[in-house]
DOBAVO-584747 format. One record per residue (C-alpha): x, y negated, z negated; residue in three letters. Coordinates in pm, 1 decimal. Layout:
REM DOBAVO-584747
(pt (X,Y,Z),'ala')
...
This chain:
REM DOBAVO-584747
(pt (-5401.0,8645.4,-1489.5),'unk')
(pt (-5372.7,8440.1,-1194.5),'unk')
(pt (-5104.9,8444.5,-980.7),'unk')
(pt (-4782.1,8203.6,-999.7),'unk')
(pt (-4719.6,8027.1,-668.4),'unk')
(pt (-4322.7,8198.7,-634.2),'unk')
(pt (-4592.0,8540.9,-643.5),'unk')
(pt (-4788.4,8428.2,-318.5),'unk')
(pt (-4416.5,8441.4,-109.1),'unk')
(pt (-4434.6,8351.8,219.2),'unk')
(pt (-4725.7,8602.0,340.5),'unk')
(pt (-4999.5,8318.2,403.1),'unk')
(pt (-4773.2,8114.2,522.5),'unk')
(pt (-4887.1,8113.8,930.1),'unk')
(pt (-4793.8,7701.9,970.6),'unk')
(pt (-4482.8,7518.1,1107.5),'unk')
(pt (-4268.3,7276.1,950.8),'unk')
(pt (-4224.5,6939.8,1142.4),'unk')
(pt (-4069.5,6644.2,1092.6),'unk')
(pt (-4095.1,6285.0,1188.0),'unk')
(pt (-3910.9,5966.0,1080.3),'unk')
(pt (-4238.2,5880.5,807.2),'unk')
(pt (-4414.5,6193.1,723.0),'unk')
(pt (-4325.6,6619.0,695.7),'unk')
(pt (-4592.8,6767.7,821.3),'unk')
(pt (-4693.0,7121.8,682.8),'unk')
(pt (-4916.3,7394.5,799.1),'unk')
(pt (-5004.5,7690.1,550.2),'unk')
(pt (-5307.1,7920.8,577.6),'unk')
(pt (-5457.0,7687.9,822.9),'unk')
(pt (-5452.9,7372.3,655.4),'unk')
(pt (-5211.1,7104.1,761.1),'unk')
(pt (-5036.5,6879.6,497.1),'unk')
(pt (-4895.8,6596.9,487.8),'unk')
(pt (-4566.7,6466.6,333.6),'unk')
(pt (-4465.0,6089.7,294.7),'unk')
(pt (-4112.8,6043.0,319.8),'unk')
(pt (-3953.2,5738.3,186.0),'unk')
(pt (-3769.6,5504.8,452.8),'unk')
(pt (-3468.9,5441.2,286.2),'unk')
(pt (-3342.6,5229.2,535.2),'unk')
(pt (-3502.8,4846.0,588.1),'unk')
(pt (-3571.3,4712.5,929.2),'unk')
(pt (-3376.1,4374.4,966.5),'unk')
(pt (-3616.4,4187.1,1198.6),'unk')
(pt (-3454.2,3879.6,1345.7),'unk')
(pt (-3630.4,3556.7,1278.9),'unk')
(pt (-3615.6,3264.2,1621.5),'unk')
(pt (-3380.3,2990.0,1522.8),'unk')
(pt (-3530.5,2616.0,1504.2),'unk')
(pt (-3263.5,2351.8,1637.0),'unk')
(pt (-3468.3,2101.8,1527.3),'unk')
(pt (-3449.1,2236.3,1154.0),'unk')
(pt (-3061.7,2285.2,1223.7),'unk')
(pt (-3040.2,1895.6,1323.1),'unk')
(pt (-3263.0,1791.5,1049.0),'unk')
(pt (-3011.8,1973.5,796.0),'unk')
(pt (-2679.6,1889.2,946.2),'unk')
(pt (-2782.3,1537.3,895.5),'unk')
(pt (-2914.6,1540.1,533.5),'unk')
(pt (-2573.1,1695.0,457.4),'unk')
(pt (-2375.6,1445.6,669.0),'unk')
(pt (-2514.5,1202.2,478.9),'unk')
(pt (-2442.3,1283.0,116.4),'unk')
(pt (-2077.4,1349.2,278.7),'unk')
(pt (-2051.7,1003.5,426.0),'unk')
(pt (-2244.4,850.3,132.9),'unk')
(pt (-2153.6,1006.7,-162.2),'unk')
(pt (-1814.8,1181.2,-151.4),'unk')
(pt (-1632.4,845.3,-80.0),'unk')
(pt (-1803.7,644.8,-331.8),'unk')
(pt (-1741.5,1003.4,-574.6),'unk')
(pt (-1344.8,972.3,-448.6),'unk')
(pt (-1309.7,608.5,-495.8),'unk')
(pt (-1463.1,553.7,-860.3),'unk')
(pt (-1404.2,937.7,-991.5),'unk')
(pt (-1135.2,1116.3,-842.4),'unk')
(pt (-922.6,813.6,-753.3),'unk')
(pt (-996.7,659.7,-1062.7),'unk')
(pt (-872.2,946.2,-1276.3),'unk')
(pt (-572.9,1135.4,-1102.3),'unk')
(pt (-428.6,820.5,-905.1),'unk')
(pt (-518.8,531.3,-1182.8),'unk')
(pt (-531.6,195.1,-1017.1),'unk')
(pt (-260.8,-22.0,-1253.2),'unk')
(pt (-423.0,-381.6,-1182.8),'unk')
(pt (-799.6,-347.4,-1110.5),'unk')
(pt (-836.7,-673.6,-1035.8),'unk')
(pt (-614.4,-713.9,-707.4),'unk')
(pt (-775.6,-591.7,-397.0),'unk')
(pt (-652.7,-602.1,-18.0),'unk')
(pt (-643.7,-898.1,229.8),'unk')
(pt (-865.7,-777.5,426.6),'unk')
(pt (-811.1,-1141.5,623.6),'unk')
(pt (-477.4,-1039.8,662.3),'unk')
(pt (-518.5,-703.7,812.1),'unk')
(pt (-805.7,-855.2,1053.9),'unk')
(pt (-558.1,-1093.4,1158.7),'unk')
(pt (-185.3,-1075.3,1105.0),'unk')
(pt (-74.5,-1333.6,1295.2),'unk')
(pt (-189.0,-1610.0,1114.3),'unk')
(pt (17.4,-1623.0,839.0),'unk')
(pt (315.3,-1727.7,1035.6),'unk')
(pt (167.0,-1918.5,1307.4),'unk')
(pt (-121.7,-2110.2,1121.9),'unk')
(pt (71.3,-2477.2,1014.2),'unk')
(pt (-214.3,-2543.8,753.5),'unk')
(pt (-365.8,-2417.4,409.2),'unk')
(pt (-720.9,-2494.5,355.7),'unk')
(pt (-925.2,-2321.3,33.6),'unk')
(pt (-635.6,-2086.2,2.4),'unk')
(pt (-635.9,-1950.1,327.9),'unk')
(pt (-412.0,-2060.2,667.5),'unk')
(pt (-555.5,-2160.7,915.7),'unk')
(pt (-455.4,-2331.8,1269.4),'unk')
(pt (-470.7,-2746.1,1264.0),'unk')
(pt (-396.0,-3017.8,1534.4),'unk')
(pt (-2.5,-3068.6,1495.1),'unk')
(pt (152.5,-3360.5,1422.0),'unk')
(pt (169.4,-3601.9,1663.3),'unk')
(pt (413.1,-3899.8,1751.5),'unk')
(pt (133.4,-4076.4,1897.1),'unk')
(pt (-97.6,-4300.3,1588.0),'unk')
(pt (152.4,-4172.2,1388.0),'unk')
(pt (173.3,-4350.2,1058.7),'unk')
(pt (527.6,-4378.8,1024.0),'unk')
(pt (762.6,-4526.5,1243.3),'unk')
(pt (1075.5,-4386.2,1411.2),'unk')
(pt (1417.2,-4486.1,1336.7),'unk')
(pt (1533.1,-4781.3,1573.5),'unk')
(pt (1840.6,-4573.8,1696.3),'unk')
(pt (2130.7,-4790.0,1808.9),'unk')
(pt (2494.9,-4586.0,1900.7),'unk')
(pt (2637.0,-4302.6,1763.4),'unk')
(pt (2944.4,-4387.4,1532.8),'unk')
(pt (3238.7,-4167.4,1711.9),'unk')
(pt (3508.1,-4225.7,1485.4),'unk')
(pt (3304.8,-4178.9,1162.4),'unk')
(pt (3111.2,-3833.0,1361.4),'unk')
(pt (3458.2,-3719.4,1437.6),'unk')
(pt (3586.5,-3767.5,1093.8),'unk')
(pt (3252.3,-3570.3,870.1),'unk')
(pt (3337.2,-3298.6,1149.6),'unk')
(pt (3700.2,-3260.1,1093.5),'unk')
(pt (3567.3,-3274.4,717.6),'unk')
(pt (3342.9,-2987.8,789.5),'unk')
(pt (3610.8,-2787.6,981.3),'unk')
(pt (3811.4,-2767.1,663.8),'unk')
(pt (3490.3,-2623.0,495.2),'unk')
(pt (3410.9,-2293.9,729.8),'unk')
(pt (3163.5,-2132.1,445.3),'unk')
(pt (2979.3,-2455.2,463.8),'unk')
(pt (2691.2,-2508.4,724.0),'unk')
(pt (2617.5,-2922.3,674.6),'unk')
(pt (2323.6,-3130.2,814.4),'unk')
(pt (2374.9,-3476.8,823.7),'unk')
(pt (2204.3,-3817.0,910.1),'unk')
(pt (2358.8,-4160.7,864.7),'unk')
(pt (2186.8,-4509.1,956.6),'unk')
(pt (2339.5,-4879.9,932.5),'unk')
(pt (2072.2,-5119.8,888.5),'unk')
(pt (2296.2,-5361.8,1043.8),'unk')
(pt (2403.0,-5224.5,1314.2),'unk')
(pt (2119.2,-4953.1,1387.6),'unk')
(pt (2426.7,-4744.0,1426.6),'unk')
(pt (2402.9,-4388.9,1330.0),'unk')
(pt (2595.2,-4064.1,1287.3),'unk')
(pt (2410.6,-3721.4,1356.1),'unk')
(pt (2512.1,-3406.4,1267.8),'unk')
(pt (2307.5,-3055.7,1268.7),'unk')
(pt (2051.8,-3325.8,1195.2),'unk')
(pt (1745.8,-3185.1,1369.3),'unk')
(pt (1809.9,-2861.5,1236.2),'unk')
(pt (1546.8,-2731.2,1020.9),'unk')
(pt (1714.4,-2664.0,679.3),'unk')
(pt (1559.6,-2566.5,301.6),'unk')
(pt (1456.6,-2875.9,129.9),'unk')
(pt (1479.5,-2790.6,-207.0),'unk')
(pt (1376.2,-3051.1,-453.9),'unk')
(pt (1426.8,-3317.4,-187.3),'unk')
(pt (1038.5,-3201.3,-53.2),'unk')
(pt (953.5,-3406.4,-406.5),'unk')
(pt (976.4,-3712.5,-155.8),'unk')
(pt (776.1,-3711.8,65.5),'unk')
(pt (484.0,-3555.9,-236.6),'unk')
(pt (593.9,-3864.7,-412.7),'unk')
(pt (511.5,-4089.0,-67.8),'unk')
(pt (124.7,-3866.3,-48.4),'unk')
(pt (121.0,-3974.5,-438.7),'unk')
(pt (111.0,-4316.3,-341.3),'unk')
(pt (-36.8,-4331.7,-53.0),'unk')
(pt (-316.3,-4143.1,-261.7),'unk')
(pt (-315.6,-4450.0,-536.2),'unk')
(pt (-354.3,-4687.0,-280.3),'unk')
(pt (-692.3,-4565.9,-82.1),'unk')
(pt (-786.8,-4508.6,-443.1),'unk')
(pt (-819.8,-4163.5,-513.0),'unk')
(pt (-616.0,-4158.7,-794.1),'unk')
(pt (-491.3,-4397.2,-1035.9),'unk')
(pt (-133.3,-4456.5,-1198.8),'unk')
(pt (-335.9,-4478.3,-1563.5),'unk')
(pt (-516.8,-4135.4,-1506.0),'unk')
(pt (-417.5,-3851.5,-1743.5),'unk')
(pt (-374.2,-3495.8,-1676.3),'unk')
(pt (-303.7,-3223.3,-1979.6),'unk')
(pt (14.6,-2985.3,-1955.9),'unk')
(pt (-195.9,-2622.0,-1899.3),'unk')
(pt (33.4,-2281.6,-1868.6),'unk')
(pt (-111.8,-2277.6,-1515.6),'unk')
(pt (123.6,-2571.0,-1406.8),'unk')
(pt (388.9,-2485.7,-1637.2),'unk')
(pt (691.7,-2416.9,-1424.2),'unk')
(pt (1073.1,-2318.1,-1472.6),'unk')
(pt (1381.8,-2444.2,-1367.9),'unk')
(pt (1464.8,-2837.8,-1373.0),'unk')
(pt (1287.1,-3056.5,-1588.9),'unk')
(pt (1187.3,-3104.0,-1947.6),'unk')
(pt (774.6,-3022.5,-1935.6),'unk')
(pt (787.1,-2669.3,-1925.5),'unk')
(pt (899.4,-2673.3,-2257.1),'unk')
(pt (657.6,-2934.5,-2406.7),'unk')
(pt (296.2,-2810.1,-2550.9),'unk')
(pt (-6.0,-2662.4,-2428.5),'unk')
(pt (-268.8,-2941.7,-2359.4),'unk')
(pt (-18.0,-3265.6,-2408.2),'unk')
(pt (-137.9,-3473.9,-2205.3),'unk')
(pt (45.0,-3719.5,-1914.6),'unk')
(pt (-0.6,-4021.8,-1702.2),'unk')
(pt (41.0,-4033.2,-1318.2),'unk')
(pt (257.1,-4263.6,-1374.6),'unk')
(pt (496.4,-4089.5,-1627.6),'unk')
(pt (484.4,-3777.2,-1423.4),'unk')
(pt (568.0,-3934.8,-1118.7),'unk')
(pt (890.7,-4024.0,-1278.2),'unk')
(pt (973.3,-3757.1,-1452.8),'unk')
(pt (889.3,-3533.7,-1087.1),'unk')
(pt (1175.1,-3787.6,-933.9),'unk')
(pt (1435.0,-3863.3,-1260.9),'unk')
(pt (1435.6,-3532.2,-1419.2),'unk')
(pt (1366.2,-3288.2,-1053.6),'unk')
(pt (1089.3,-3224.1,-1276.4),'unk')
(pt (893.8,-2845.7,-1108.8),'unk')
(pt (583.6,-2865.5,-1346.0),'unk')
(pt (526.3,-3244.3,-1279.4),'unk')
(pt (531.1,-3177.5,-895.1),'unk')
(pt (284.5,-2926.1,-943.0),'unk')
(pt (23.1,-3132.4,-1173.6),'unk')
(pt (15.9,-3421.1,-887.3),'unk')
(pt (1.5,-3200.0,-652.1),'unk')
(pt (-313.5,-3099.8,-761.8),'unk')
(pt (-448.0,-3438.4,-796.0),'unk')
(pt (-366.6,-3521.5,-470.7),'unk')
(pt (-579.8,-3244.3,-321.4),'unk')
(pt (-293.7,-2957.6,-331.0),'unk')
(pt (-64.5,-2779.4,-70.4),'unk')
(pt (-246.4,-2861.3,222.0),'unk')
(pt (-359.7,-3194.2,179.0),'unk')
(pt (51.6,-3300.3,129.5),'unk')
(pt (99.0,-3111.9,446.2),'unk')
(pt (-193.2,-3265.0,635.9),'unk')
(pt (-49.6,-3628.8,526.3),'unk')
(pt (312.1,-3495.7,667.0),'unk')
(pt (138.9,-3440.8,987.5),'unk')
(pt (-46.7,-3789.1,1004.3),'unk')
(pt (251.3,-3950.5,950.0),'unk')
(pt (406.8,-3778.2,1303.2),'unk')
(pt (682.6,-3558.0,1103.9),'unk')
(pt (671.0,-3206.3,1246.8),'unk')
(pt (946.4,-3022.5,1100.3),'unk')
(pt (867.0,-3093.8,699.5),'unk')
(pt (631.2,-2871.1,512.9),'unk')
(pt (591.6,-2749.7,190.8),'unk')
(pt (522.1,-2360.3,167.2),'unk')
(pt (496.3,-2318.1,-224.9),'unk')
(pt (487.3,-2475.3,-500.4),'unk')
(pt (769.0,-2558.8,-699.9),'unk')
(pt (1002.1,-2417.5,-812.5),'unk')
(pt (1128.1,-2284.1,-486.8),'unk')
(pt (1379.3,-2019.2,-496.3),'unk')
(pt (1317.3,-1873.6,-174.6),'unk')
(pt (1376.1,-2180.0,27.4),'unk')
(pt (1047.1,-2171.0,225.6),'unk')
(pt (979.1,-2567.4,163.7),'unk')
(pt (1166.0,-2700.8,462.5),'unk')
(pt (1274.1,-2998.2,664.5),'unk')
(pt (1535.1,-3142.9,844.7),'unk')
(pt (1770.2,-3492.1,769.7),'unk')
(pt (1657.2,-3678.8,1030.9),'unk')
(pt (1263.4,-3640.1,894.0),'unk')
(pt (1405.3,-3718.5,529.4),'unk')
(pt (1550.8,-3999.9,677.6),'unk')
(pt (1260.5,-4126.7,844.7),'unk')
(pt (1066.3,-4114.9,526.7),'unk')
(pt (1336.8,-4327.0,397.7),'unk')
(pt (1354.4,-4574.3,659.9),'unk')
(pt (945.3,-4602.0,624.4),'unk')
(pt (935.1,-4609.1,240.3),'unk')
(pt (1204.2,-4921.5,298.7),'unk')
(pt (1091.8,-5122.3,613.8),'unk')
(pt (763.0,-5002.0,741.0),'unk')
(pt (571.6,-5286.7,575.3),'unk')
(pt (251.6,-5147.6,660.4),'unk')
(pt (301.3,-4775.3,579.5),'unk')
(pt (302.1,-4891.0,206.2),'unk')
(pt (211.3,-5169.8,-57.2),'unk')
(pt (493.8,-5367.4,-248.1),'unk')
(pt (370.4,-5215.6,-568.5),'unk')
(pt (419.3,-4909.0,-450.3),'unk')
(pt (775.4,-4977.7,-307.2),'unk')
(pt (875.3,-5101.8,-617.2),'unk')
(pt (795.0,-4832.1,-824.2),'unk')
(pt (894.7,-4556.7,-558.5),'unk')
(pt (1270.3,-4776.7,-573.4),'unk')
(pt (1206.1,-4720.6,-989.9),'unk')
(pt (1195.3,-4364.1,-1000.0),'unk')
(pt (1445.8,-4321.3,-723.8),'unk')
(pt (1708.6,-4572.6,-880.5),'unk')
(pt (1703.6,-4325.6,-1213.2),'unk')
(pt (1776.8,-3973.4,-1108.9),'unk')
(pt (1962.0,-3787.6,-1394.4),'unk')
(pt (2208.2,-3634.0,-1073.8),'unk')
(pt (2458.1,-3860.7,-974.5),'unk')
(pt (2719.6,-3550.0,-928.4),'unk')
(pt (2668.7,-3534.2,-529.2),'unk')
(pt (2642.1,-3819.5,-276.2),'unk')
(pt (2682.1,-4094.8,-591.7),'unk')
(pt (2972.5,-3957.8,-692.8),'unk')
(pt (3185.9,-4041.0,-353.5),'unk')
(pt (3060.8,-4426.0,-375.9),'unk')
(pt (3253.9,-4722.4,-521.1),'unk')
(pt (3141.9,-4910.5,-833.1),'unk')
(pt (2852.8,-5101.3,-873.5),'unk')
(pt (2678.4,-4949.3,-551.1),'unk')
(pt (2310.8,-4850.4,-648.1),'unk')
(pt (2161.5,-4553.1,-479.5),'unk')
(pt (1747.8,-4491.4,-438.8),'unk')
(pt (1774.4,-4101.6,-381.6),'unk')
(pt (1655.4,-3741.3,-461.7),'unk')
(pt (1881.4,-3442.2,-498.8),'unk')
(pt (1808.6,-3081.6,-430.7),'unk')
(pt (1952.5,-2741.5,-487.5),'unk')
(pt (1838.0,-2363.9,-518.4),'unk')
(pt (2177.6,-2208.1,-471.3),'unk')
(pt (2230.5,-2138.9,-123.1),'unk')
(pt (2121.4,-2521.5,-6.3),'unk')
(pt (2245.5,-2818.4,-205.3),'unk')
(pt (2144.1,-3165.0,-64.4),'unk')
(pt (2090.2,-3524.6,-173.1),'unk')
(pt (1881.2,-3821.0,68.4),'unk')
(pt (1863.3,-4160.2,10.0),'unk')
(pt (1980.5,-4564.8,15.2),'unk')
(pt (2274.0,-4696.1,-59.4),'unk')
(pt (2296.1,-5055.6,-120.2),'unk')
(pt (2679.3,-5168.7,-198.8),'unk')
(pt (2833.2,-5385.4,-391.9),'unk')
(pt (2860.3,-5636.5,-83.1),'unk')
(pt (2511.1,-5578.2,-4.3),'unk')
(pt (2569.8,-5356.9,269.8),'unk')
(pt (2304.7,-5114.6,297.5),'unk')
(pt (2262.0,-4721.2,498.8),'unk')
(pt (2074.0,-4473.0,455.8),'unk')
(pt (2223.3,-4160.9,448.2),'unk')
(pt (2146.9,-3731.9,414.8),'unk')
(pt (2356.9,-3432.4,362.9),'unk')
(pt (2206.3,-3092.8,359.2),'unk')
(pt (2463.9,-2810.6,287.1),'unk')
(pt (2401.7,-2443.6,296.9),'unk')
(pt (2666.1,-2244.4,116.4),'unk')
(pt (2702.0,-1934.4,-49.2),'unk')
(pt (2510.4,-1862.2,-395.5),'unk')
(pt (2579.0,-2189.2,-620.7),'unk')
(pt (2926.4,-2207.2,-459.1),'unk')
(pt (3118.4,-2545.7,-598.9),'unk')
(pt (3239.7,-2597.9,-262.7),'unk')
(pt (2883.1,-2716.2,-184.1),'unk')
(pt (2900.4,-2995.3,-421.6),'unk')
(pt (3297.3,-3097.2,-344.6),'unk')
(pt (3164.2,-3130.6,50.9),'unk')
(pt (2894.6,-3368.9,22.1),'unk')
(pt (3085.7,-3558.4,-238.0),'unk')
(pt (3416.4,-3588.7,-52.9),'unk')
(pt (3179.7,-3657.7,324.8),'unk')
(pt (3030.0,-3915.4,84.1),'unk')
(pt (3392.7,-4115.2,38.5),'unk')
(pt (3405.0,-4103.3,373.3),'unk')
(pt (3106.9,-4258.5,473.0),'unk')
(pt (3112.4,-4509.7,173.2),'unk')
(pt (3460.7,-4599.1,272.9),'unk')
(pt (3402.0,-4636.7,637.9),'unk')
(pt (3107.3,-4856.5,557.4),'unk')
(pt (3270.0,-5120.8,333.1),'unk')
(pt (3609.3,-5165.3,529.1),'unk')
């Protein structure tokens, strides 16, 4: 029976035993042997970096960052946890670019200001007002008046056209105009007829994007009813009508066109800001430039037509208000004026022609506290004492 290996012991065995870090190595009855041992641990060999590979793959990444993530933000993430309530309004980027111009630029061109030449005395197209003396006693009088009256801040402009005579008060002082800017629109209107861009006949319709609160009857007439020139022009002056203003506005080549004409005609402290109605106050001008446009409406024969006199003396004969200066003159005086009021300013321009035939032109601008009566009871009473002073 042959023997079992345990039998053999370790009698033959006349080899060493070694070890190194791949192989045992063995020696028994002369024969060596060799044992592969299994490298459990790896060699980590460590590879050259490439910078150029590094560059290359910092700028792949930078891109989809720059690229993508905003666009991602903007029309995902944005989108769905900070919703965007009106889609369709986006930043002035104008604005930002340059923030000055809103308050320096003194024009309006295709909805954007911008800087123009500024009105100019010299070529103007109106005329200034041939300026004789001031009136002391009458001055000294509308002040005392106005001393009585400490919550009221007046502006006001009287002319004689007898005498050339005037009385000035604050009247330089740039004030609200309220629905007294409808002038000198009304003078652009017709200046407009005459060179022919528009005519008197022409019709426009009544559209919700001209329909405007506060005075006058349109805004509550219907969609697509259709107007004259003419009537609207009327109905802009007799009713202090906010939607007619607007609709001839626009005929007349909008906001900036009106003020363009203001500033060909040499007036540099009237301009209209808005369109009507304006609650702010940000339509402005001052007595003495509503009294200029008065004085050339009346007597600067070449700054308009007689047609256009007469019918400007039409509408301005008519206004509905006759609670402010009309009220403080006598009976049978007629009055070509324009009224105004949005609360804090209350004023009323225009020509007084008296019974006698005694004719001045006269402006009171008031600033008062919110739609205080003492507003109205200070230009009438300043009124009575202009009227009366006048007459005697």
């Amino acid at each position: 029976m042959p023997k079992l290996a345990r039998d053999y012991g370790y009698s033959n065995y006349t080899g060493s035993y070694a070890q190194n870090d791949s192989e045992r190595i063995c020696s028994y009855s002369g024969k060596i042997y060799h044992y592969p041992i299994k490298n459990k641990t790896k060699i980590k060999v460590k590879r050259k970096k490439n910078p150029w590979r590094f560059l290359l793959s910092s700028l792949i990444l930078g891109s989809i960052l720059m690229i993508f993530m905003p666009y991602s933000f903007s029309k995902i993430t944005k989108s769905v946890f900070v919703p965007k309530p009106y889609k369709s309004i986006t930043p002035d980027l104008h604005s930002i670019a340059f923030p000055t111009t809103n308050y320096l630029a003194n024009n309006w061109y295709m909805g954007k200001r911008k800087f123009s030449q500024p009105a100019s005395y010299k070529d103007a197209q109106m005329i200034q007002i041939q300026e004789g003396v001031v009136i002391p006693s009458l001055q000294n009088e509308l002040l005392k008046l106005s001393q009585q009256y400490k919550m009221i801040h007046p502006a006001i402009y009287v002319w004689d056209y007898e005498t050339q005579n005037y009385v000035d008060i604050n009247s330089s002082e740039v004030f609200s105009a309220a629905s007294i800017i409808k002038i000198p629109v009304l003078i652009d209107l017709f200046k407009s007829v005459e060179n022919g861009s528009i005519s008197l006949d022409d019709t426009i319709p009544l559209t919700e994007y001209y329909r405007s609160e506060g005075s006058g009857s349109l805004q509550y007439k219907a969609t697509d009813s259709k107007y004259t020139i003419d009537k609207l022009a009327e109905i802009m002056i007799t009713e202090s009508d906010n939607s007619a203003t607007n609709m001839l506005m626009s005929q007349i080549g909008g906001v900036n066109n009106v003020n363009q004409s203001i500033r060909d005609w040499g007036l540099k402290n009237t301009e209209i800001q808005t369109w009507l109605p304006d609650m702010k106050g940000t339509n402005h001008s001052t007595a003495k430039e509503m009294a200029q446009m008065l004085y050339n409406i009346d007597l600067n024969e070449e700054f308009l037509t007689d047609a256009s006199r007469n019918k400007i003396y039409s509408y301005m004969s008519h206004v509905h208000n006759n609670r402010l200066i009309q009220a403080g003159l006598g009976n049978g005086s007629i009055f070509y004026h324009k009224t105004g009021d949005i609360g804090k300013m209350l004023g009323d321009a225009g020509i007084v022609v008296t019974p006698t035939g005694k004719r001045y032109i006269v402006v009171i601008f008031a600033n008062r506290p919110h739609n205080a009566y003492m507003g109205k009871e200070f230009i009438v009473k300043a009124s009575e004492i202009i009227y009366n002073y006048m007459v005697k």
